[in-house]
BATORNU-581753 format. One record per residue: residue number from 0; residue in three letters; x, y, z of N, C-alpha, C in turn; chain. Coordinates in steps of 0.05 Angstrom, whole numbers, m for minus. Each point is the difference from the previous one (the first is absolute). Layout:
BEGIN
     k     r     n_xx     n_yy     n_zz    ca_xx    ca_yy    ca_zz     c_xx     c_yy     c_zz   c
   NUM   ALA        X        Y        Z        X        Y        Z        X        Y        Z   A
...
REM end
This chain:
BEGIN
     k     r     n_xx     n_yy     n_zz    ca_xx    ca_yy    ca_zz     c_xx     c_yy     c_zz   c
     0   UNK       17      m24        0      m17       24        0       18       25        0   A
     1   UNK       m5        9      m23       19       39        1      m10       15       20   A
     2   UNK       21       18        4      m16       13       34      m20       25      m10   A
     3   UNK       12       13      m26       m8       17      m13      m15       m8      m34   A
     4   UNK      m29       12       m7       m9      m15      m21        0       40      m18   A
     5   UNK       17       m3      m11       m9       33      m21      m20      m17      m22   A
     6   UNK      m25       26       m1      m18       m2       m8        1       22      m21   A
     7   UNK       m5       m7      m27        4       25      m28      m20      m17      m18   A
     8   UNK      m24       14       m2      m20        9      m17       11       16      m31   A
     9   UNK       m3      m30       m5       12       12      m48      m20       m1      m12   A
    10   UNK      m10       22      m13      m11       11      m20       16       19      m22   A
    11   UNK       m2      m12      m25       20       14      m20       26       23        4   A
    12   UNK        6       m9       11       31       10       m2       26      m15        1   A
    13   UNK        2       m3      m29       19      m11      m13       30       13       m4   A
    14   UNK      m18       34        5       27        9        7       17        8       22   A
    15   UNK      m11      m13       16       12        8       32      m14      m25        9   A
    16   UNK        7      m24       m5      m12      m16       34       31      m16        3   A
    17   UNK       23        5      m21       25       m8       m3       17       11       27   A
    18   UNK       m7       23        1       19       20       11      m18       m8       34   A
    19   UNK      m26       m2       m2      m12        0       27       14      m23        9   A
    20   UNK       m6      m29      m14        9      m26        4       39        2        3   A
    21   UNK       17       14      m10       24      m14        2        6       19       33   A
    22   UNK      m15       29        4       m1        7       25        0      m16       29   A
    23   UNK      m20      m15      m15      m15      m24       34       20      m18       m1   A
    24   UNK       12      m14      m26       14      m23        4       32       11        9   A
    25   UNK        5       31       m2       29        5       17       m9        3       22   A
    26   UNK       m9       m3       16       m7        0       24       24      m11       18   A
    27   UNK        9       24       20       26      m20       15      m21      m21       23   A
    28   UNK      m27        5       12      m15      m20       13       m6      m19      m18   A
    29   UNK        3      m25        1       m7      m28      m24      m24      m16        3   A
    30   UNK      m12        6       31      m13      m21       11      m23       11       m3   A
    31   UNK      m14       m8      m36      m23       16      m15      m11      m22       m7   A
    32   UNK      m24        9      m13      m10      m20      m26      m13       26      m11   A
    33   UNK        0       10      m31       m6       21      m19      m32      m15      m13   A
    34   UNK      m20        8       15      m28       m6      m20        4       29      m18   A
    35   UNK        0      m13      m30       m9       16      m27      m28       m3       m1   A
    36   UNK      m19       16        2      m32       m3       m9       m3        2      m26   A
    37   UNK       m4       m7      m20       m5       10      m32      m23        2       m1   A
    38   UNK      m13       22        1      m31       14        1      m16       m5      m32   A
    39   UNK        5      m14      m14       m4       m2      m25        9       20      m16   A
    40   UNK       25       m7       m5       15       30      m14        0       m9      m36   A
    41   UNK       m6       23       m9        2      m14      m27       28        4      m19   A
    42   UNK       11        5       19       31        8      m13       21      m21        8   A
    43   UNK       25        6       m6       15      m24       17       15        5       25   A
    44   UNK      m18       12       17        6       m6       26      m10      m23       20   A
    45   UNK      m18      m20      m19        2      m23       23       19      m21      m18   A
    46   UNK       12        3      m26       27      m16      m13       22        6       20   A
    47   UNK        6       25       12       26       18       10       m1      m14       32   A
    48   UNK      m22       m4        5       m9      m15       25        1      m30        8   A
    49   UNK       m5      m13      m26       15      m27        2       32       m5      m10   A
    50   UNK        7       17      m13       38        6       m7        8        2       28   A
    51   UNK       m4        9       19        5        6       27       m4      m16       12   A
    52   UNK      m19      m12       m1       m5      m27       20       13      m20       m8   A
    53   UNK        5      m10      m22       20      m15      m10       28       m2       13   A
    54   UNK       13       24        4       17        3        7        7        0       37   A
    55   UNK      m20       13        8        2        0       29      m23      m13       16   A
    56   UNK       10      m23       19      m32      m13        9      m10       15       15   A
    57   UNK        6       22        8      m14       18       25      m25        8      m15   A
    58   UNK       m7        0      m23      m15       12      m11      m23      m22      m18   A
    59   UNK      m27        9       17      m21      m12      m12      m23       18      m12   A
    60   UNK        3      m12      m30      m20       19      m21      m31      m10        9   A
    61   UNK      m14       29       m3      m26      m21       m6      m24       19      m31   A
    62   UNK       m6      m13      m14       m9       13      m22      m34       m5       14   A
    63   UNK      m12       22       m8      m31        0        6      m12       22      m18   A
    64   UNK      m14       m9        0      m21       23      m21       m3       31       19   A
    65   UNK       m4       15      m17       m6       27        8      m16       11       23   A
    66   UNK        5        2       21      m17       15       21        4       27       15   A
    67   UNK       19        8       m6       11       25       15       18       m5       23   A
    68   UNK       12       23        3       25       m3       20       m9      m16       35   A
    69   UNK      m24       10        2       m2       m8       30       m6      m35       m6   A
    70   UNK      m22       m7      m15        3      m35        5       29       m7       m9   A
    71   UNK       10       10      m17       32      m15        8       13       m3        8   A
    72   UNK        4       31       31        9        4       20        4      m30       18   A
    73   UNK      m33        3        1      m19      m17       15        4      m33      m10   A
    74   UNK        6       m3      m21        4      m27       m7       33       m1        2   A
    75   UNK       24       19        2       15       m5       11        0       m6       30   A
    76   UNK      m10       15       16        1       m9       27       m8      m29       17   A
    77   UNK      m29      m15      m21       m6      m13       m2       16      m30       m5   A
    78   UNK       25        7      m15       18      m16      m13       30        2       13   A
    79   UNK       m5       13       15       26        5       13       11      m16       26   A
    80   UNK       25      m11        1       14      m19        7        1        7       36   A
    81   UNK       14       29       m6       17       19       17       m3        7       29   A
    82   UNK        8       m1       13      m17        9       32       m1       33       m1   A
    83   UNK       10        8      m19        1       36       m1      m12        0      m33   A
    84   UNK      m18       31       m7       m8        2      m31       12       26       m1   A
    85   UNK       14       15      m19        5       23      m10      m10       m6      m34   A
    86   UNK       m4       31       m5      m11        3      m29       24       19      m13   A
    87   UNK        1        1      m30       18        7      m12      m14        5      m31   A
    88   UNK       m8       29      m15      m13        4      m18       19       m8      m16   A
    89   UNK      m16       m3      m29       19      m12      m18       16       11      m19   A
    90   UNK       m7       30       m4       10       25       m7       14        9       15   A
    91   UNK        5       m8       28       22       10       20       18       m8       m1   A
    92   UNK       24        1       15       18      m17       13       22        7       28   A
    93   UNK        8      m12        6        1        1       32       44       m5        4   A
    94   UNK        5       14       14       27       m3        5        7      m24       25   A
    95   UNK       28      m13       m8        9      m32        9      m11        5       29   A
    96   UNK       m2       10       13       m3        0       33      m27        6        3   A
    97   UNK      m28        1      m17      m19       m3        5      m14      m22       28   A
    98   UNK        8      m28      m20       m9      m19       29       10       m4       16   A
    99   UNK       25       12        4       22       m6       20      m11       24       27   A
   100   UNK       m2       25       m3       m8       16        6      m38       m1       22   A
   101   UNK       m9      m31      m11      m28        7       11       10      m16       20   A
   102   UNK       17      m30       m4        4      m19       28       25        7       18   A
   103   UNK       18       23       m7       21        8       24        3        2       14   A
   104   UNK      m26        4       19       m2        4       27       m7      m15       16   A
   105   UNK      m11      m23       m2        6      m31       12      m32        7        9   A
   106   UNK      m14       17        1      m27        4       18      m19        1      m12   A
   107   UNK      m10      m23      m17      m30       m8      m24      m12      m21       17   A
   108   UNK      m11       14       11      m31      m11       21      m23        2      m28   A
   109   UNK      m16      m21        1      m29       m7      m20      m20       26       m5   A
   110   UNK        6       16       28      m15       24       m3       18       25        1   A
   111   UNK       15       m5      m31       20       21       m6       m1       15      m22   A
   112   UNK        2       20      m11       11       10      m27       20       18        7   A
   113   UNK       18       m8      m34       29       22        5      m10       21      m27   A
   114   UNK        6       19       m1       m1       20      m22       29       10       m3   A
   115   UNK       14        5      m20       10       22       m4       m4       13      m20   A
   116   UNK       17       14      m11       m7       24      m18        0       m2      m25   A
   117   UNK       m4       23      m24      m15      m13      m20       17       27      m20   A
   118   UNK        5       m9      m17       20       37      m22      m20       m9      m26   A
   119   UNK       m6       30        2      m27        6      m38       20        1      m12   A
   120   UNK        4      m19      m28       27        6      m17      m14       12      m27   A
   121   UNK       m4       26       m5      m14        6      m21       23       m3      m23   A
   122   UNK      m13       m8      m14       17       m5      m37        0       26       m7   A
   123   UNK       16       15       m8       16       17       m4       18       11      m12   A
   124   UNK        8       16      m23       24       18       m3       19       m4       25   A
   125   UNK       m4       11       22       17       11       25        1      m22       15   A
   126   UNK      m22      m22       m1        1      m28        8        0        6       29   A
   127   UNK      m18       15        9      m11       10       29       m6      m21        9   A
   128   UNK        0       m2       32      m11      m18       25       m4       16       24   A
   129   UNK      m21       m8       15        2       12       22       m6      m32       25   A
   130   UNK        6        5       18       m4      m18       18      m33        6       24   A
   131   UNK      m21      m23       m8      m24        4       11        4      m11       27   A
   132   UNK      m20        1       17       m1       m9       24       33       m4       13   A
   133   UNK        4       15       13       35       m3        5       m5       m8       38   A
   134   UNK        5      m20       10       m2       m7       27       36        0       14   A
   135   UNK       m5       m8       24       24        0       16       m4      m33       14   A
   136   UNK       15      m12       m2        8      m25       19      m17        5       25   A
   137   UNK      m22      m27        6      m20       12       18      m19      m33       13   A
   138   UNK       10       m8       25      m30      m15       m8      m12        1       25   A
   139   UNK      m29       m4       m4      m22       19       16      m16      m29        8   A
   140   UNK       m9        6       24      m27      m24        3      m20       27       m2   A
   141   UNK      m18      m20        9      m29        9       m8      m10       34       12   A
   142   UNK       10       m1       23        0       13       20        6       26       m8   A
   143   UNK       24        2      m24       11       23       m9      m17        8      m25   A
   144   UNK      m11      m26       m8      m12        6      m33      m11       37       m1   A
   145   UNK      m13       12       24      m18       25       m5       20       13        0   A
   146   UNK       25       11       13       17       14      m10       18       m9      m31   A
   147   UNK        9      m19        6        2      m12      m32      m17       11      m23   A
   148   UNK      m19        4        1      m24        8      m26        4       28       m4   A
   149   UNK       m6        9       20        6       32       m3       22        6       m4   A
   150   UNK       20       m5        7       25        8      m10       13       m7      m26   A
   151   UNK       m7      m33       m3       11       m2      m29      m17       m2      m27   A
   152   UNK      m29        9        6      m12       m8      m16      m11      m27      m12   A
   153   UNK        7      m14       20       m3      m23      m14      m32      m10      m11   A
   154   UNK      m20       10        7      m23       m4      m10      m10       12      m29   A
   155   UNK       31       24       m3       m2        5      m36       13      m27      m16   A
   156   UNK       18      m20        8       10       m8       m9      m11      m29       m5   A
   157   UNK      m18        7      m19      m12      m27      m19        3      m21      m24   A
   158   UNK       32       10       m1       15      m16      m24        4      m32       16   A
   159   UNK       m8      m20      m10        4      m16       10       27      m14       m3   A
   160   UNK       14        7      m18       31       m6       m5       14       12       17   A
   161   UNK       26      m10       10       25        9       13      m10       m7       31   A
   162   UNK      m22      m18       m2      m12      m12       35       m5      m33       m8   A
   163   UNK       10        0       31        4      m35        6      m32        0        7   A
   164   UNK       m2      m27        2      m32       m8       14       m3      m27       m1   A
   165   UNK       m9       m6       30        3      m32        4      m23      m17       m9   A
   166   UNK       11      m24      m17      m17      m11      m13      m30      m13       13   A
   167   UNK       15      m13       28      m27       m9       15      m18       16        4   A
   168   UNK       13       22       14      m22       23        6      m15       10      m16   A
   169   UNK        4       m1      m30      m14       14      m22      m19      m25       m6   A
   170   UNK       11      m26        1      m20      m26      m10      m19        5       31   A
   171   UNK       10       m4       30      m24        5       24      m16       19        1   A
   172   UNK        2       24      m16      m19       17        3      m15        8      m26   A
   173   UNK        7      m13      m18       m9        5      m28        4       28       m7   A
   174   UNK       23       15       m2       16       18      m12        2       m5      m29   A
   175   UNK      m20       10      m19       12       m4      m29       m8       30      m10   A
   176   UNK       11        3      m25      m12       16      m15      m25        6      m11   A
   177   UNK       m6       17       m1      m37        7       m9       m4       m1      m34   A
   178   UNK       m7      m16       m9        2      m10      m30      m31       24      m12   A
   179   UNK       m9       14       21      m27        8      m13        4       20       m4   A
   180   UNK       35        2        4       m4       42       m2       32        5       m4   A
   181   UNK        4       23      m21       25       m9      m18        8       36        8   A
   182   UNK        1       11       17       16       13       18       m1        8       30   A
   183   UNK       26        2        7        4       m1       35       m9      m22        8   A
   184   UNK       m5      m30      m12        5      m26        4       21      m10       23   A
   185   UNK       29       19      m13       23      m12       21       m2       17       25   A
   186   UNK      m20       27       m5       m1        9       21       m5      m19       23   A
   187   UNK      m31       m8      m11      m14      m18       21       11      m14       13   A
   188   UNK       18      m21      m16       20      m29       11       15       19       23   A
   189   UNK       19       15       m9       18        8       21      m15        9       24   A
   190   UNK      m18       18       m1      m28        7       22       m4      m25       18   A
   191   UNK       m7      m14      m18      m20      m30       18       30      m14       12   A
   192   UNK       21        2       m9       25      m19       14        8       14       17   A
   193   UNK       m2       33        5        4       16       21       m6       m8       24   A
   194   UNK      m27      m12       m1      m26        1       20        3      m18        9   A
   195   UNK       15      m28       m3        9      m23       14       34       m4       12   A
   196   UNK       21       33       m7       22       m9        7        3       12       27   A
   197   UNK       14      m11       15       11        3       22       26       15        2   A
   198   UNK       21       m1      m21       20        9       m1        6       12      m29   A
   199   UNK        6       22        1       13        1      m25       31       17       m3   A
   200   UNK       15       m4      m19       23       m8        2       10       21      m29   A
   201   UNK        6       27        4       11       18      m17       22       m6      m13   A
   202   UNK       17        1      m23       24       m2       m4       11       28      m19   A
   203   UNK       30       12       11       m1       19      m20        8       m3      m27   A
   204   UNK        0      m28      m18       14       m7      m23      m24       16      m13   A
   205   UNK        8        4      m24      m12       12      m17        6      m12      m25   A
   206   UNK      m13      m33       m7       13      m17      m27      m15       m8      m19   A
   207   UNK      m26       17        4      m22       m9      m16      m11       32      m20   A
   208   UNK       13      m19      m27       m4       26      m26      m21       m1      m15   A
   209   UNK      m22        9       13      m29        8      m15       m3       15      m27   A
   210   UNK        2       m9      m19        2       18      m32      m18        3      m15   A
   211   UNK        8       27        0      m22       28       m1       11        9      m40   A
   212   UNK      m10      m16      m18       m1        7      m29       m8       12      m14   A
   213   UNK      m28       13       13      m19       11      m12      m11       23       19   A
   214   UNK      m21       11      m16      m20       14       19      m15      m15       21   A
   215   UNK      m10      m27      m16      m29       m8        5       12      m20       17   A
   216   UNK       33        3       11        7      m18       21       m4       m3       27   A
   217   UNK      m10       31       10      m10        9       18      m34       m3       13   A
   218   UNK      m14      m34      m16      m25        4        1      m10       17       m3   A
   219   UNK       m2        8      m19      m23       20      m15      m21       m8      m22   A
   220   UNK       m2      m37        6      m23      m17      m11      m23       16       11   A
   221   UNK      m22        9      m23      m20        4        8      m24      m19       17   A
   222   UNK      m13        8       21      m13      m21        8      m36       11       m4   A
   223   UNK      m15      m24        9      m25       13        6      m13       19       17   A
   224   UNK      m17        4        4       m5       14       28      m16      m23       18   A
   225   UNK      m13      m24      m10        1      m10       16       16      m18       12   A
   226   UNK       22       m5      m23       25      m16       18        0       19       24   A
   227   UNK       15       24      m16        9       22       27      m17        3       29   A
   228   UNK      m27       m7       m8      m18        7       29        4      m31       19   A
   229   UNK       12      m23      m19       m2      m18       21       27       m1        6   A
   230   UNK       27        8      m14       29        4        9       m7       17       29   A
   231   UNK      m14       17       m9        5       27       23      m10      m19       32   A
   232   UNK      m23       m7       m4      m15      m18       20       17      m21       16   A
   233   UNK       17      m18      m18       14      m14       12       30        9       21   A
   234   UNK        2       28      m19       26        6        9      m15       11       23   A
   235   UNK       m7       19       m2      m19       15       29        4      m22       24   A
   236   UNK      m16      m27       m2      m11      m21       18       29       m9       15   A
   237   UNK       26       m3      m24       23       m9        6       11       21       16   A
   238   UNK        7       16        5       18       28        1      m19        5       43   A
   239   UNK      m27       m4       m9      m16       10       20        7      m36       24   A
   240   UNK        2      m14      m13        8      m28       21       33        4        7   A
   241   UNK       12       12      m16       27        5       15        6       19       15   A
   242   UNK      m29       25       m4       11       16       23      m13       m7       26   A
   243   UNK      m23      m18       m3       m7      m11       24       13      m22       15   A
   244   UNK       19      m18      m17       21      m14       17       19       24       12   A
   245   UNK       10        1      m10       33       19       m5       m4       27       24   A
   246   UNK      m21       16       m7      m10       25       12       33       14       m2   A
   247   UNK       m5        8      m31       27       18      m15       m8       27        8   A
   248   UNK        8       20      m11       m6       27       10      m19       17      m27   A
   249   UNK      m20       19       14      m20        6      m15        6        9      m30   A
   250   UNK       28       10        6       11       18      m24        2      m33      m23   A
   251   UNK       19      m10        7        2      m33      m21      m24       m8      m12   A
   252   UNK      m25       m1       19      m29      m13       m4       m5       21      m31   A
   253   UNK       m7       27       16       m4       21      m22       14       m7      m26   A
   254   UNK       22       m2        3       20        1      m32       m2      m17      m12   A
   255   UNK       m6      m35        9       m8      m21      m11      m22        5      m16   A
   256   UNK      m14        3       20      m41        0      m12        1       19      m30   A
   257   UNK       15       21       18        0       22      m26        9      m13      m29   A
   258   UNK       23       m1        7       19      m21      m28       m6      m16      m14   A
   259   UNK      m24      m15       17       m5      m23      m13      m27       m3        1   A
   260   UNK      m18       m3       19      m30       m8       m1      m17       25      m11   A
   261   UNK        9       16       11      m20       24      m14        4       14      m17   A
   262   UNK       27       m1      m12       17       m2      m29      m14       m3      m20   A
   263   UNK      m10      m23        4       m1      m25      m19      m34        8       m8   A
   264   UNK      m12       10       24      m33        5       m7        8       33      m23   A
   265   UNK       19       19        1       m7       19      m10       10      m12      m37   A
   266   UNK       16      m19        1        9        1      m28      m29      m19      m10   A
   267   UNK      m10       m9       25      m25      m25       m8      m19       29      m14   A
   268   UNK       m3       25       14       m9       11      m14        2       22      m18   A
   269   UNK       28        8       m3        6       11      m32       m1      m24      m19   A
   270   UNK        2      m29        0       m9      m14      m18      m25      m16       m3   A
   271   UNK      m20       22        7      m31      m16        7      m18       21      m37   A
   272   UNK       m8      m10       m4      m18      m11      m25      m31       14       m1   A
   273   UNK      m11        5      m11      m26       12      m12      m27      m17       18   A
   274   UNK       14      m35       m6      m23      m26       25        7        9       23   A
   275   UNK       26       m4       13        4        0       24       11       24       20   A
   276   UNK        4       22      m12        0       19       24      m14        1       27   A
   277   UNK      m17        5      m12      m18       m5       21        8      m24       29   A
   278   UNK       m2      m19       m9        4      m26       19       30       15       11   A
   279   UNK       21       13      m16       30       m5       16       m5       21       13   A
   280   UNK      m16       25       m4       m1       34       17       m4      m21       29   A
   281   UNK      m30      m13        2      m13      m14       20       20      m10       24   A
   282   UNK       20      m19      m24       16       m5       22       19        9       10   A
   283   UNK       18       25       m7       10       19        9      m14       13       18   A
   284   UNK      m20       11       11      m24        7       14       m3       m9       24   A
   285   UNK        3      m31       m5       m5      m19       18       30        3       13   A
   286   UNK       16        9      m11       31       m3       22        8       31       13   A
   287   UNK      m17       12       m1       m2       29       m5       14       11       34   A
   288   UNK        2      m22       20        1       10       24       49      m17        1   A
   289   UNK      m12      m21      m17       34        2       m3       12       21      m18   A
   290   UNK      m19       15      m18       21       16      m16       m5       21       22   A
   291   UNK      m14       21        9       m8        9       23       36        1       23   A
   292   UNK        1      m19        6       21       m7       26       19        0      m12   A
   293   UNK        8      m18      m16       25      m20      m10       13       23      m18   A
   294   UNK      m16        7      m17       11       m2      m41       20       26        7   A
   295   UNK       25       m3      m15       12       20        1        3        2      m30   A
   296   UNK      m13       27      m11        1        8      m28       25        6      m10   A
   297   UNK       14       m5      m21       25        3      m10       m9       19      m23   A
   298   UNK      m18        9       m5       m6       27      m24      m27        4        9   A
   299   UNK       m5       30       m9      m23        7       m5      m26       m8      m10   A
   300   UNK       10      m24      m29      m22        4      m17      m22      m18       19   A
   301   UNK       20      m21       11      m13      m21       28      m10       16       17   A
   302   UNK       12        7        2      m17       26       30      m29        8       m6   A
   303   UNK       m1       12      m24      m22       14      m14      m24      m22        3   A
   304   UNK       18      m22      m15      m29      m21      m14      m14       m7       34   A
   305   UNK       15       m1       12       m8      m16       31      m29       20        6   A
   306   UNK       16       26        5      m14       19       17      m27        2      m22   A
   307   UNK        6        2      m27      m28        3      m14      m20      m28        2   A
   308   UNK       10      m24        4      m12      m32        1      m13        3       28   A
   309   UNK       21        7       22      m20       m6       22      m20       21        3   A
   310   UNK      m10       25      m20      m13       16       10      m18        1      m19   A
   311   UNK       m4      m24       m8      m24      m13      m12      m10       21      m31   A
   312   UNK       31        7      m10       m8       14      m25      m16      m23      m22   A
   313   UNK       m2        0      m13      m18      m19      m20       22      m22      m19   A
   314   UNK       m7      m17       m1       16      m24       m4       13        4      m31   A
   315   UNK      m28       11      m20       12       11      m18       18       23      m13   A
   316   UNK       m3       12       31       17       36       m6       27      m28        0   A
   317   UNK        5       m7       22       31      m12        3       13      m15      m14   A
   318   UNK      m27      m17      m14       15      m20      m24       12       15      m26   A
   319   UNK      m18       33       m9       10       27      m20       32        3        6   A
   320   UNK        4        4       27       16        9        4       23      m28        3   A
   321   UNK        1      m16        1       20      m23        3        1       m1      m40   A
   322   UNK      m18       m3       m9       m3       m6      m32       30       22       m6   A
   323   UNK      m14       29       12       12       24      m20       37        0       20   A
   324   UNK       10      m13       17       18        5       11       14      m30      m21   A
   325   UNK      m10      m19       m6       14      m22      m22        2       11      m21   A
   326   UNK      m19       11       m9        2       13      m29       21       22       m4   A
   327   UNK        6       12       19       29       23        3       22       m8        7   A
   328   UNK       m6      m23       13       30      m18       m4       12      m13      m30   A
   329   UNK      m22       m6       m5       m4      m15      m30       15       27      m13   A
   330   UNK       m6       26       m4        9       16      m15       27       16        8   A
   331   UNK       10      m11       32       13       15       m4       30      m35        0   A
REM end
């Protein structure tokens, strides 16, 4: 049994799952097994995936038809050997001291996760990076988690890459990915594995290279508004159970909710529709006493829509005005 199972979800990229894959296999930690998921790629990245397995037994392919990144997550974890799971995108790739870096410290209790840090490598002329989530050598029981949150943010930090997570604990509590909703998915996982650890375990390496090619690398997939009203819902439910374990400090609660649950309802409604306005105003309405407390506005034009929605301007003045603020984007 490998102590560590890396988990990498392939979908067409033929041109980078080389560079991700020869990353994991320099690894100065050995004591792996490499699950390749091949998401139904129609390119030759699940050929590039058995060339590799061929060569190294640590590595088991598995080809499956098309479902999206979270059931393959999910059918990696499912398939995994390892008493520890880390994930590893397949467009990424990760420097030799990645896995070495999560077991160093001799202290992986079942109810543990390690994080460290994470560098945006945008493609580039100037071939810029900056280094995300940057921690300090740290490990905390439970006790500390509420100063922990507030201070390092860790409740922004929903990438589920560059974090350990123990396999039993994710099979005992049914920790998987949400296959019904195709953003802030990993939010959730990392959320719901928060809520069962006892310890968690900072590191300051920084060996995990998230690559940033494009614009549209930054999730900027359009979604629905009703995905968005049930993302927002879940995240809310998640965020609001960790500050009731944890009892973090008001300011953290605020910045979460904001960031993320009630976020998610305002883009639910600059992308609400001619049918459904209506239904998404409603439920913005209905949270009216968290935006009220919580919401901390980062611009005006949010400010505006709030103060005109809760004051019961007419559903169609606001939908005019969301139409005519797309359409001037569109032009400009």
């Amino acid at each position: 049994m490998s102590k560590i199972s890396v988990i990498v979800p392939v979908y067409n990229v033929e041109n980078y799952i080389e560079k991700c894959i020869e990353s994991i296999l320099s690894q100065t930690y050995t004591d792996f097994e490499l699950l390749l998921i091949n998401d139904g790629s129609s390119d030759k990245s699940g050929s590039i995936c058995d060339t590799y397995a061929n060569k190294d037994e640590r590595i088991r392919v598995f080809h499956k038809k098309n479902e999206g990144v979270s059931i393959a997550r999910n059918f990696g974890i499912k398939h995994s050997l390892g008493e520890w799971v880390c994930f590893v995108d397949s467009d990424d790739w990760v420097e030799n001291l990645y896995l070495e870096k999560f077991v160093e410290n001799k202290e992986l209790d079942e109810d543990t996760m390690v994080s460290q840090g994470i560098i945006y490598d945008f493609i580039s002329s100037s071939d810029e990076n900056f280094p995300f989530f940057i921690y300090p050598d740290k490990i905390c029981s439970e006790g500390e988690f509420a100063d922990l949150f507030t201070k390092y943010n860790l409740l922004h930090n929903g990438c589920p890459v560059s974090k350990l997570y123990n396999k039993n604990l994710l099979v005992k509590k049914s920790i998987y990915f949400n296959p019904s909703i195709s953003t802030h998915e990993d939010h959730l996982f990392v959320l719901t594995y928060l809520l069962y650890c006892k310890k968690i375990i900072l590191s300051s390496s920084i060996p995990y290279h998230y690559m940033i090619r494009n614009e549209l690398s930054l999730s900027t997939k359009y979604h629905t508004s009703e995905e968005l009203v049930e993302v927002s819902r879940l995240l809310i439910e998640k965020i609001i159970q960790c500050k009731s374990k944890y009892h973090f400090s008001q300011d953290c609660f605020n910045r979460a909710i904001s960031a993320f649950g009630l976020r998610q309802l305002l883009v639910a409604a600059r992308n609400s529709h001619q049918n459904n306005y209506h239904d998404v105003f409603a439920v913005l309405r209905d949270r009216k006493e968290l935006f009220l407390n919580h919401f901390i506005a980062k611009n005006l034009t949010n400010s505006l829509f709030l103060v005109l929605l809760f004051n019961n301007v007419p559903d169609c003045f606001l939908y005019n005005l969301i139409r005519l603020q797309r359409n001037l984007k569109k032009l400009l």
